[in-house]
C-alpha positions in Angstrom: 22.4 -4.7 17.2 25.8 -5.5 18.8 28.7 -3.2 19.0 31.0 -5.7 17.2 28.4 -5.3 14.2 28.4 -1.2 14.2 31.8 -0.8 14.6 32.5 -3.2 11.7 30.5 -1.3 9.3 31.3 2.0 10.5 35.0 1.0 9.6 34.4 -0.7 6.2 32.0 1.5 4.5 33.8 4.3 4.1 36.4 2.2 2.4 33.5 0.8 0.1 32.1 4.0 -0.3 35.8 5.5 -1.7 36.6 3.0 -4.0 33.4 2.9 -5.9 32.9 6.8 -5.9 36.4 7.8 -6.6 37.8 4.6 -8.2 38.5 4.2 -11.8 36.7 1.1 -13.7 39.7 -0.6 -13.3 40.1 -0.9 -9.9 36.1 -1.6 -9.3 36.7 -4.2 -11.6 39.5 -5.9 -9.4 38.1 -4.8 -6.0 34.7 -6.9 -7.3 36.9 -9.4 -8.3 38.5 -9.8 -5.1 34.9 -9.9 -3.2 33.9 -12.5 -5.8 36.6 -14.8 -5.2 36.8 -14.5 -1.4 32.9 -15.1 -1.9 33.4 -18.1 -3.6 35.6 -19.4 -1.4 33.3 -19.2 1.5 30.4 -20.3 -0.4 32.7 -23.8 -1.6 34.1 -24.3 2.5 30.4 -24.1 3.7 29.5 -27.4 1.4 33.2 -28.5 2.5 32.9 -28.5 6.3 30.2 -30.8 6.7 30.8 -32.8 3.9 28.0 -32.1 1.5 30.0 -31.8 -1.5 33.7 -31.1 -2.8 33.7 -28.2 -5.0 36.2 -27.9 -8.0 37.5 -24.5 -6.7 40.1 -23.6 -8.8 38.2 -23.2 -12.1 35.2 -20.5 -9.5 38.4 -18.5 -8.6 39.8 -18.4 -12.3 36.1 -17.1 -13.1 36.1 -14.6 -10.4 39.6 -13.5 -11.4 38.1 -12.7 -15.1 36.0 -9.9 -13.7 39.4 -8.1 -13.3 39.2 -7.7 -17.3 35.2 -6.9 -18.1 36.0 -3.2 -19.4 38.5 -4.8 -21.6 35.6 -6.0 -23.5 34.1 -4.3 -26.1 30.8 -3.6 -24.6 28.4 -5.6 -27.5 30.4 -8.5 -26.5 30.0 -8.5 -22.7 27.1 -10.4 -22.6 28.2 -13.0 -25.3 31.4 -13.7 -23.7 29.6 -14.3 -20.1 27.8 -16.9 -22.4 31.0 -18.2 -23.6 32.2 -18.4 -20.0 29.7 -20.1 -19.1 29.7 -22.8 -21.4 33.7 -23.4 -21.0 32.6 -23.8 -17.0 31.1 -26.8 -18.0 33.2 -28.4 -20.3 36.0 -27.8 -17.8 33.4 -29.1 -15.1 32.9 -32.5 -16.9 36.3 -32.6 -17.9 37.4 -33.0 -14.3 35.3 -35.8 -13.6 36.8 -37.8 -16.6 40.8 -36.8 -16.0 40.0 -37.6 -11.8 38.3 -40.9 -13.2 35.1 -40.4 -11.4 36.7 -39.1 -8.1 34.3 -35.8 -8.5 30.4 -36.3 -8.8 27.9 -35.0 -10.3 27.0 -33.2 -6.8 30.3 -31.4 -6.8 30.2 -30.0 -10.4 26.5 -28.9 -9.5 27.8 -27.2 -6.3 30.8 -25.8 -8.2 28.8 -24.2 -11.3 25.9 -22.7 -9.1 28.9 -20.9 -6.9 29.9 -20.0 -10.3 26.5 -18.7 -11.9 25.0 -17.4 -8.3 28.2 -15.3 -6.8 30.5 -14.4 -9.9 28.0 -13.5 -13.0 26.0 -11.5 -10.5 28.6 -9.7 -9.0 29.5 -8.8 -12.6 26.5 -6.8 -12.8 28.1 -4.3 -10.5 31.1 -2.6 -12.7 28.6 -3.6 -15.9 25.9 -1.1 -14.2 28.6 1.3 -12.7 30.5 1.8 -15.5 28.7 0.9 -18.7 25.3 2.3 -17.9 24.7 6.2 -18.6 25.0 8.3 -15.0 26.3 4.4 -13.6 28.0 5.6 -10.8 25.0 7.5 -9.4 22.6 4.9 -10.5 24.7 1.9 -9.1 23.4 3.6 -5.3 20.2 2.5 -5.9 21.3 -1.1 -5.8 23.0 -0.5 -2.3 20.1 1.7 -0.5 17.3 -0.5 -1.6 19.8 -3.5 0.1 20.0 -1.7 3.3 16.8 -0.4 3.4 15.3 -3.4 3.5 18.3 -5.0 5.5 17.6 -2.0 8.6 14.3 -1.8 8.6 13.0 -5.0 8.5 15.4 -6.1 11.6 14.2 -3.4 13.6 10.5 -3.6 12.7 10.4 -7.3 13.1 12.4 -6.9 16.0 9.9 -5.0 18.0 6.8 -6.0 16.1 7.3 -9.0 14.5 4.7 -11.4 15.9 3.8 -13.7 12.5 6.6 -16.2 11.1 7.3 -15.8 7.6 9.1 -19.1 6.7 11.1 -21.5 8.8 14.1 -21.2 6.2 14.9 -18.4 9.2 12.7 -18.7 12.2 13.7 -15.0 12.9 11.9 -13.3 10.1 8.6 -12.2 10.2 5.6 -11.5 7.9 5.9 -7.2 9.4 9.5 -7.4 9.6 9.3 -7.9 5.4 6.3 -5.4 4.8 8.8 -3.0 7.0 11.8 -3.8 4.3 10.2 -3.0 1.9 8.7 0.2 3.4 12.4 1.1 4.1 13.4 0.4 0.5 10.7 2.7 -0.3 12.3 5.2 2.1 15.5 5.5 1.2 15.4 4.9 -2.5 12.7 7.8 -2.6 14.9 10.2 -0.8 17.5 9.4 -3.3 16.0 9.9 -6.4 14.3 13.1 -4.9 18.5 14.2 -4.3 19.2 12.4 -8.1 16.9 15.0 -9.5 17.8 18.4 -7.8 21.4 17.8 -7.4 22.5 16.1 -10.3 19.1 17.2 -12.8 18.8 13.5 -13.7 14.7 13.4 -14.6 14.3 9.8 -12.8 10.6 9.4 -12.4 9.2 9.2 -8.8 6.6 6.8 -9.8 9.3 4.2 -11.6 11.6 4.5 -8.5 9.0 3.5 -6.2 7.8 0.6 -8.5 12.2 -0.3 -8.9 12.3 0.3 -4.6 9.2 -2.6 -4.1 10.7 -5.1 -6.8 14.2 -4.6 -6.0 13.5 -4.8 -2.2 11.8 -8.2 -2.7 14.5 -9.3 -4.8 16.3 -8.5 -2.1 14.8 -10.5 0.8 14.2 -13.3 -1.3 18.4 -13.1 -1.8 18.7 -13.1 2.1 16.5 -16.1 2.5 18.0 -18.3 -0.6 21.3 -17.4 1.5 19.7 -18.8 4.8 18.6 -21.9 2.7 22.1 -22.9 1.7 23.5 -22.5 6.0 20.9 -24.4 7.0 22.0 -27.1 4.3 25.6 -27.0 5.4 24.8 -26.7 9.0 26.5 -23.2 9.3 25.2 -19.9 11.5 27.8 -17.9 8.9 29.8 -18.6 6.0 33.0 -17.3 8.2 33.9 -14.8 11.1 35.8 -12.5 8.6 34.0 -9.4 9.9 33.0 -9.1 13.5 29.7 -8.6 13.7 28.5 -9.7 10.7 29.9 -13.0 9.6 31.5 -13.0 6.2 31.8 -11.2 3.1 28.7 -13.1 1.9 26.7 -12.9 4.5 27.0 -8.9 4.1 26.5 -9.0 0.2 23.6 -11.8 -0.4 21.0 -9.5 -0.6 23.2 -7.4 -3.1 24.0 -10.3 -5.1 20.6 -11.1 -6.3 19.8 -7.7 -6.7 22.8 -6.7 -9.1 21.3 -8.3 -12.1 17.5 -7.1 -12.1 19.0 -4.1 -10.9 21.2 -3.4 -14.3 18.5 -4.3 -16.4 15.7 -1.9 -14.8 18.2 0.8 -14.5 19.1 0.7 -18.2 15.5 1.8 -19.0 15.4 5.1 -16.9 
């Protein structure tokens, strides 16, 4: 693991770490927001760059932009209004293609929703579980330790044991280095619940947490490879060079992303 790459995360997590421990909801809301819509924007230039489609960005950044206002919802009407969101996506979708008369395709609303549905409505599962679930900000930590549990360990397993190919979606990954994820995921998420318990008297059951740390952790790799799918369709190694090291904002959060959404609804049960 390069220096670039330590240094990097040794510098942003604690400013990660500070603003979703110590934040209010409001400013998680508009520091997800702001992740969202860099995101996005990285998501739309990789299709951009090689020309495999033109994404109508403006209406994925208005979207994004709307996470900044989720805990001014009644919560009953969170999900509904997601709906309605949804729903007004598309109509404003196909609504370009008829005012730009047929200068946008059916490829570029396609590209534009998905950014919309796969970045933005995930990443509202974050202040959704952090501050809408009981005990969310202690809960929302299983989300990130199952990430780089399975992010840590299957890199350095499968770098120094990895010796089957798991799919050629990314040649580097190998059939031990996602049995060792998942292993980590295991690992950390156990330790926490184990600190969730004595420290804060939470009750989390040992044997649900393990079951949550597989899941979740597959979730997870299956996030990192559906990320790796989409590069190797815009023939890009990252979505940017934001953060030394590591690429951009996406590449750091794709496991996350696909996580956020099984996560809320498996942590709303315990």
């Amino acid at each position: 693991m390069n220096i670039k790459r330590i240094v990097s995360g040794v510098v942003l997590f604690p400013i990660f770490a500070v603003i979703l421990i110590f934040g209010n909801k409001y400013l998680v809301d508009v520091f997800i927001s702001i992740v969202a819509i860099m995101s996005l924007h990285e998501f739309y230039k990789a299709f951009k760059t090689n020309g495999k489609a033109n994404p109508i960005q403006w209406i994925g950044y208005i979207t994004a932009g709307l996470i900044c206002f989720i805990h001014l919802i009644p919560g009953e009407y969170v999900l509904p209004c997601i709906t309605l969101i949804i729903l007004i996506n598309v109509l404003a979708l196909f609504s370009q293609v008829v005012v730009t008369s047929m200068k946008r395709n059916i490829t570029d609303i396609a590209i534009s929703l998905f950014g919309v549905c796969y970045i933005v409505f995930f990443l509202m599962f974050a202040p959704l579980i952090r501050d809408s679930l009981e005990n969310g900000k202690i809960l929302i930590w299983f989300v990130f330790f199952t990430a780089w549990g399975t992010d840590i360990f299957a890199y350095f397993i499968g770098k120094n044991f990895g010796k089957h190919k798991f799919t050629e979606l990314s040649p580097k990954k190998s059939i031990e280095g996602c049995i060792g994820g998942i292993i980590g995921s295991i690992v950390l998420v156990m330790g926490y619940t184990a600190i969730c318990n004595n420290v804060w008297n939470l009750e989390i059951s040992y044997l649900y947490a393990f079951g949550i740390s597989i899941f979740l952790s597959i979730i997870s790799q299956i996030g990192d490879l559906a990320a790796s799918s989409v590069k190797r369709h815009c023939e890009i190694k990252d979505y940017s060079n934001l953060i030394p090291g590591h690429g951009g904002i996406l590449d750091r959060i794709d496991s996350v992303i696909f996580i956020l959404p099984f996560a809320y609804f498996l942590l709303s049960i315990i």
